[in-house]
N, CA and C atoms as an extended XYZ file, in Angstrom:
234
Properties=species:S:1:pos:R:3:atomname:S:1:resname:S:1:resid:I:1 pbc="F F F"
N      -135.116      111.519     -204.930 N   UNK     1
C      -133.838      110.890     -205.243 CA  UNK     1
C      -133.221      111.555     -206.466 C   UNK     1
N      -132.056      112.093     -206.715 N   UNK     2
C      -131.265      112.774     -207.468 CA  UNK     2
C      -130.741      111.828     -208.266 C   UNK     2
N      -131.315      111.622     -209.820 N   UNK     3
C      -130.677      110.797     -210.732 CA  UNK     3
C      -129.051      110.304     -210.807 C   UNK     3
N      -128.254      111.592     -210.600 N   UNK     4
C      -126.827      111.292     -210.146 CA  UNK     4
C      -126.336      111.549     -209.656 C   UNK     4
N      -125.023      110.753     -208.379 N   UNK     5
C      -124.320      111.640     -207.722 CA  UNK     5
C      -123.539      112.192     -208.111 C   UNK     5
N      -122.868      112.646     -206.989 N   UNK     6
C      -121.726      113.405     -207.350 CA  UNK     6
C      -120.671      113.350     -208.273 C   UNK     6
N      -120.023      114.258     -209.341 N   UNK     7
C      -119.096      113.913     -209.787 CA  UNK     7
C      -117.859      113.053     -209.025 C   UNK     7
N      -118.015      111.880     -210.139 N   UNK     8
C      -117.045      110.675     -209.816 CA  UNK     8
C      -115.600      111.019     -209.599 C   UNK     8
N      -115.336      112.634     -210.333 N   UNK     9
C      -113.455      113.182     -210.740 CA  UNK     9
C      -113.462      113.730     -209.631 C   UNK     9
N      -114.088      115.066     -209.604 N   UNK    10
C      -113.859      115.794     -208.073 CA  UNK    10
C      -115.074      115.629     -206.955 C   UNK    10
N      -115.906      115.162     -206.949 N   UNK    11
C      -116.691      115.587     -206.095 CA  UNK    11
C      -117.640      116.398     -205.826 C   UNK    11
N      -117.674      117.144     -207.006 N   UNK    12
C      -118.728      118.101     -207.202 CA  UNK    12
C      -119.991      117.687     -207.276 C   UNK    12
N      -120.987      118.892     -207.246 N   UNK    13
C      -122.472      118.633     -208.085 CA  UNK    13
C      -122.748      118.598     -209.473 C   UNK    13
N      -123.544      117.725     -209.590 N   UNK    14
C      -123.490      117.460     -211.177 CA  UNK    14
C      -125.503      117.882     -210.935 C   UNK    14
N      -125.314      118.811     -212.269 N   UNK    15
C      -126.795      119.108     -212.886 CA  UNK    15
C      -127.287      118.062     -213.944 C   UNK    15
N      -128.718      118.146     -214.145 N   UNK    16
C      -129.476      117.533     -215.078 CA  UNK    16
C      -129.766      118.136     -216.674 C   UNK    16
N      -129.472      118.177     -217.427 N   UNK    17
C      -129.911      118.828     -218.851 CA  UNK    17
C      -129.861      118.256     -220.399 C   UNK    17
N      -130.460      119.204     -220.809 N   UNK    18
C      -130.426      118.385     -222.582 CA  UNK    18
C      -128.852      119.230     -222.516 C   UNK    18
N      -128.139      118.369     -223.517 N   UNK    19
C      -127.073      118.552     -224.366 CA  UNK    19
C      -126.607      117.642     -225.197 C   UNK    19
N      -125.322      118.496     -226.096 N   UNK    20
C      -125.163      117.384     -226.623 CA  UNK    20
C      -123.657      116.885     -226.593 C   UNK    20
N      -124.130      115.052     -227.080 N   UNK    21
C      -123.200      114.209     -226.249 CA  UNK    21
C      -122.381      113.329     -227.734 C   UNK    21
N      -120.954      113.697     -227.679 N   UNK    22
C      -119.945      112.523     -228.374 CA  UNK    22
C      -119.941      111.174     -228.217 C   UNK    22
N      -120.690      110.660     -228.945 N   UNK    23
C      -121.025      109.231     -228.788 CA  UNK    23
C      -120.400      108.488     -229.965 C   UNK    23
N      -119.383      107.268     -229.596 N   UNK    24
C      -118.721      106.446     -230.255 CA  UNK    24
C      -119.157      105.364     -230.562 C   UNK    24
N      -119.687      104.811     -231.695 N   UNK    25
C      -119.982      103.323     -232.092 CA  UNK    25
C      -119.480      102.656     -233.003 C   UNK    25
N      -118.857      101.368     -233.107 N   UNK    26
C      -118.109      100.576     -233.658 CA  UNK    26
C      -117.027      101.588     -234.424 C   UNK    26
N      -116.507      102.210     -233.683 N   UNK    27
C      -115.761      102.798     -234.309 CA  UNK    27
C      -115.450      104.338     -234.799 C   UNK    27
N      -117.024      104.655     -235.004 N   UNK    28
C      -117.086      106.120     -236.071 CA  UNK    28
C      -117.973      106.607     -234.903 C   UNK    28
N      -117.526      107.865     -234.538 N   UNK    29
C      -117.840      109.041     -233.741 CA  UNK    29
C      -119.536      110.018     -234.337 C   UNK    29
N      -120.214      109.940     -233.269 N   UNK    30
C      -121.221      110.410     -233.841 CA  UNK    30
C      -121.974      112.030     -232.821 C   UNK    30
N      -122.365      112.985     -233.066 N   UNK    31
C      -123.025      113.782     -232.447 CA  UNK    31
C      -124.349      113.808     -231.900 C   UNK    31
N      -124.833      113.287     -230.856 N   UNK    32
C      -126.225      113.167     -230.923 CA  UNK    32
C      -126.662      114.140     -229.982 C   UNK    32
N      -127.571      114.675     -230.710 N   UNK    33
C      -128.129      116.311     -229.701 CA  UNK    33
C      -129.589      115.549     -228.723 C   UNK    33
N      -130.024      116.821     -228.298 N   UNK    34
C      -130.971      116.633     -227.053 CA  UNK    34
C      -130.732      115.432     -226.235 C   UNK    34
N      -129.496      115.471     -225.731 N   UNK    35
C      -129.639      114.301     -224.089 CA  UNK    35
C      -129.778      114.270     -222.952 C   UNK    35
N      -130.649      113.687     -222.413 N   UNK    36
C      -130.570      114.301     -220.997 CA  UNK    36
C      -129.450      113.564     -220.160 C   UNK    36
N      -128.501      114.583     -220.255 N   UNK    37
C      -127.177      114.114     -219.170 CA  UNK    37
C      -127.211      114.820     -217.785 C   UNK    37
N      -126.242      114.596     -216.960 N   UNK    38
C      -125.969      115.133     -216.153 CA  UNK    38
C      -124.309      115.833     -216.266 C   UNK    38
N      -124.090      117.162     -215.781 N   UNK    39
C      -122.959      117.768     -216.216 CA  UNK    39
C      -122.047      118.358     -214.829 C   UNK    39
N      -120.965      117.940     -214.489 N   UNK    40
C      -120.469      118.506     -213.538 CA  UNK    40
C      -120.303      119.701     -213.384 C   UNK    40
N      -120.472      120.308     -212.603 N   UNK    41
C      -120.683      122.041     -212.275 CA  UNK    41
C      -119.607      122.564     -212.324 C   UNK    41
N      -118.536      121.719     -212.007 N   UNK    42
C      -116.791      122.631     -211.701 CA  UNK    42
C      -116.290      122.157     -213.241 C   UNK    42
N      -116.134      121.198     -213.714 N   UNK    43
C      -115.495      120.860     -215.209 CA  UNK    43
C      -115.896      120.182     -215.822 C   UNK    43
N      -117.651      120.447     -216.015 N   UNK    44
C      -118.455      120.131     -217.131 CA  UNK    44
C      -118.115      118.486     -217.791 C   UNK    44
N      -117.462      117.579     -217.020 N   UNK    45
C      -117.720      116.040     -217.449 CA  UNK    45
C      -119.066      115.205     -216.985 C   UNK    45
N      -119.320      115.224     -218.307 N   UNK    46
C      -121.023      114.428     -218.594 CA  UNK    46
C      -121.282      112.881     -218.245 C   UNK    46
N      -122.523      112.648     -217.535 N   UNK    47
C      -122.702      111.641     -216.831 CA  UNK    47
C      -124.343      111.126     -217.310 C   UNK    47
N      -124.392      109.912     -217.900 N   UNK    48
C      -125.539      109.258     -218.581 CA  UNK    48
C      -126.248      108.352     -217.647 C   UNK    48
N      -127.456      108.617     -217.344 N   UNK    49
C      -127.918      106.976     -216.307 CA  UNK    49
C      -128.206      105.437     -217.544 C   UNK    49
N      -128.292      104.849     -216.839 N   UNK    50
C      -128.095      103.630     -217.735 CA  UNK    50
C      -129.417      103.865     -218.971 C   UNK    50
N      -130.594      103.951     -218.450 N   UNK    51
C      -131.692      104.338     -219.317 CA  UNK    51
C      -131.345      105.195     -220.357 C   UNK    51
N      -130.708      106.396     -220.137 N   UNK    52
C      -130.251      106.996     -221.350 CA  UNK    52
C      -129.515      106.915     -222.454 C   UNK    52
N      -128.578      105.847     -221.768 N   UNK    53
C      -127.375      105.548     -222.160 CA  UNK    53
C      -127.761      104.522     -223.302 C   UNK    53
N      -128.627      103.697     -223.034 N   UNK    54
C      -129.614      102.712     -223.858 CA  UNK    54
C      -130.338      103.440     -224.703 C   UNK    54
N      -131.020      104.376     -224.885 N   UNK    55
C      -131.789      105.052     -225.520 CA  UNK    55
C      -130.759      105.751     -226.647 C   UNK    55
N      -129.678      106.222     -226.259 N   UNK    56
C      -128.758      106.688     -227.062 CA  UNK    56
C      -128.074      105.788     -227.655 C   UNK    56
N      -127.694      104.574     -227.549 N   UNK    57
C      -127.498      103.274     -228.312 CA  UNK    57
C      -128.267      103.267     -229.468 C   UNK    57
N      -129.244      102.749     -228.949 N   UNK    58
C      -130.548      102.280     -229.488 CA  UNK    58
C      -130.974      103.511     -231.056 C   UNK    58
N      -131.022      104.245     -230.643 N   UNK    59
C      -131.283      106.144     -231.376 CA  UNK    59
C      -130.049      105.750     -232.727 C   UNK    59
N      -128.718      105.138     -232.050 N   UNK    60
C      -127.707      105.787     -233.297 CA  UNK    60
C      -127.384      104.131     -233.610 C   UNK    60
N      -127.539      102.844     -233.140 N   UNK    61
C      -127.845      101.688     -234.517 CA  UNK    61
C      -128.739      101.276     -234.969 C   UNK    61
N      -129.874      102.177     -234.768 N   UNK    62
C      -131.157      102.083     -235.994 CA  UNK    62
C      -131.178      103.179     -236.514 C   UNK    62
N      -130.448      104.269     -236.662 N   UNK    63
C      -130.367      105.290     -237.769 CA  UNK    63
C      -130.124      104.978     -239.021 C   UNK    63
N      -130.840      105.110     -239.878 N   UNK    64
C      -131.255      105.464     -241.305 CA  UNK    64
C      -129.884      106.351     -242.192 C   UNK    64
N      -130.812      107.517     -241.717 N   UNK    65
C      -129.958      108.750     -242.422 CA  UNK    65
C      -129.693      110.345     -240.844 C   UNK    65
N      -128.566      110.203     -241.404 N   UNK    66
C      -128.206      111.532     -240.205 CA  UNK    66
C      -129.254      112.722     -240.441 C   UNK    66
N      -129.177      113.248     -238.990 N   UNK    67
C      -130.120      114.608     -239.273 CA  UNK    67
C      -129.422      115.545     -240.167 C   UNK    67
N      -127.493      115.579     -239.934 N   UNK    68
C      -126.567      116.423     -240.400 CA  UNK    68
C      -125.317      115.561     -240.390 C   UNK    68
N      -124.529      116.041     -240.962 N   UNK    69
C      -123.236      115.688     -241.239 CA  UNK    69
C      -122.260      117.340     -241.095 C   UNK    69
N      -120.951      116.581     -240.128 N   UNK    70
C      -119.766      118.651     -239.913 CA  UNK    70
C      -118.761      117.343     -240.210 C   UNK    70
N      -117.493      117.986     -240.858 N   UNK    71
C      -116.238      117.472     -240.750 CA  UNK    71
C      -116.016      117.956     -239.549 C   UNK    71
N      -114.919      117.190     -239.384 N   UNK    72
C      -114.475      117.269     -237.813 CA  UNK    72
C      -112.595      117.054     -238.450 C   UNK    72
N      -111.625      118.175     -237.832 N   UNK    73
C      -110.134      118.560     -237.623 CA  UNK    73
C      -109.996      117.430     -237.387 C   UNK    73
N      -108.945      116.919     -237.874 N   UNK    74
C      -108.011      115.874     -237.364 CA  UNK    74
C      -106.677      116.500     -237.317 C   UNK    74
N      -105.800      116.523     -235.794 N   UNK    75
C      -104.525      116.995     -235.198 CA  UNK    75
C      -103.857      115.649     -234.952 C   UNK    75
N      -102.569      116.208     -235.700 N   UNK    76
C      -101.690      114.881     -234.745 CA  UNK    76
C      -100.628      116.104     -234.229 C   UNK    76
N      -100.298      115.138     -232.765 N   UNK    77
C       -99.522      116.030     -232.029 CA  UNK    77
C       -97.883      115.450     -232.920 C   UNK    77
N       -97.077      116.534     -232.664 N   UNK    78
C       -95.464      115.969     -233.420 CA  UNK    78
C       -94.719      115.960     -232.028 C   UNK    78
């Protein structure tokens, strides 16, 4: 059984791999590396099974101290 189907946008195949995933909590945007997602093959939109998705919760509101800290651009469109 294949953890996920098909991409939900087009229809494609979606692969299994570590990467890393933009994860939002209460607010403040966080980077969390090694996930095992699934990634659509035609335009790379990432897909979490619920287990992971929990684990990656779980990982970033009992964090302590970050592994790292990057500023991140802020654009406003005019």
């Amino acid at each position: 059984m294949k953890p996920y189907d098909d991409c939900r946008y087009c229809g494609g195949e979606v692969d299994e791999r570590l990467d890393r995933l933009d994860y939002r909590y209460h607010g403040q945007l966080y980077i969390v590396e090694n996930v095992l997602v699934g990634v659509c093959r035609q335009y790379g939109e990432k897909f979490l099974t619920a287990k992971v998705a929990k684990q990656v919760e779980a990982s970033v509101s009992s964090m302590k101290t970050p592994v790292a800290t990057v500023p991140v651009p802020v654009v406003r469109v005019s």
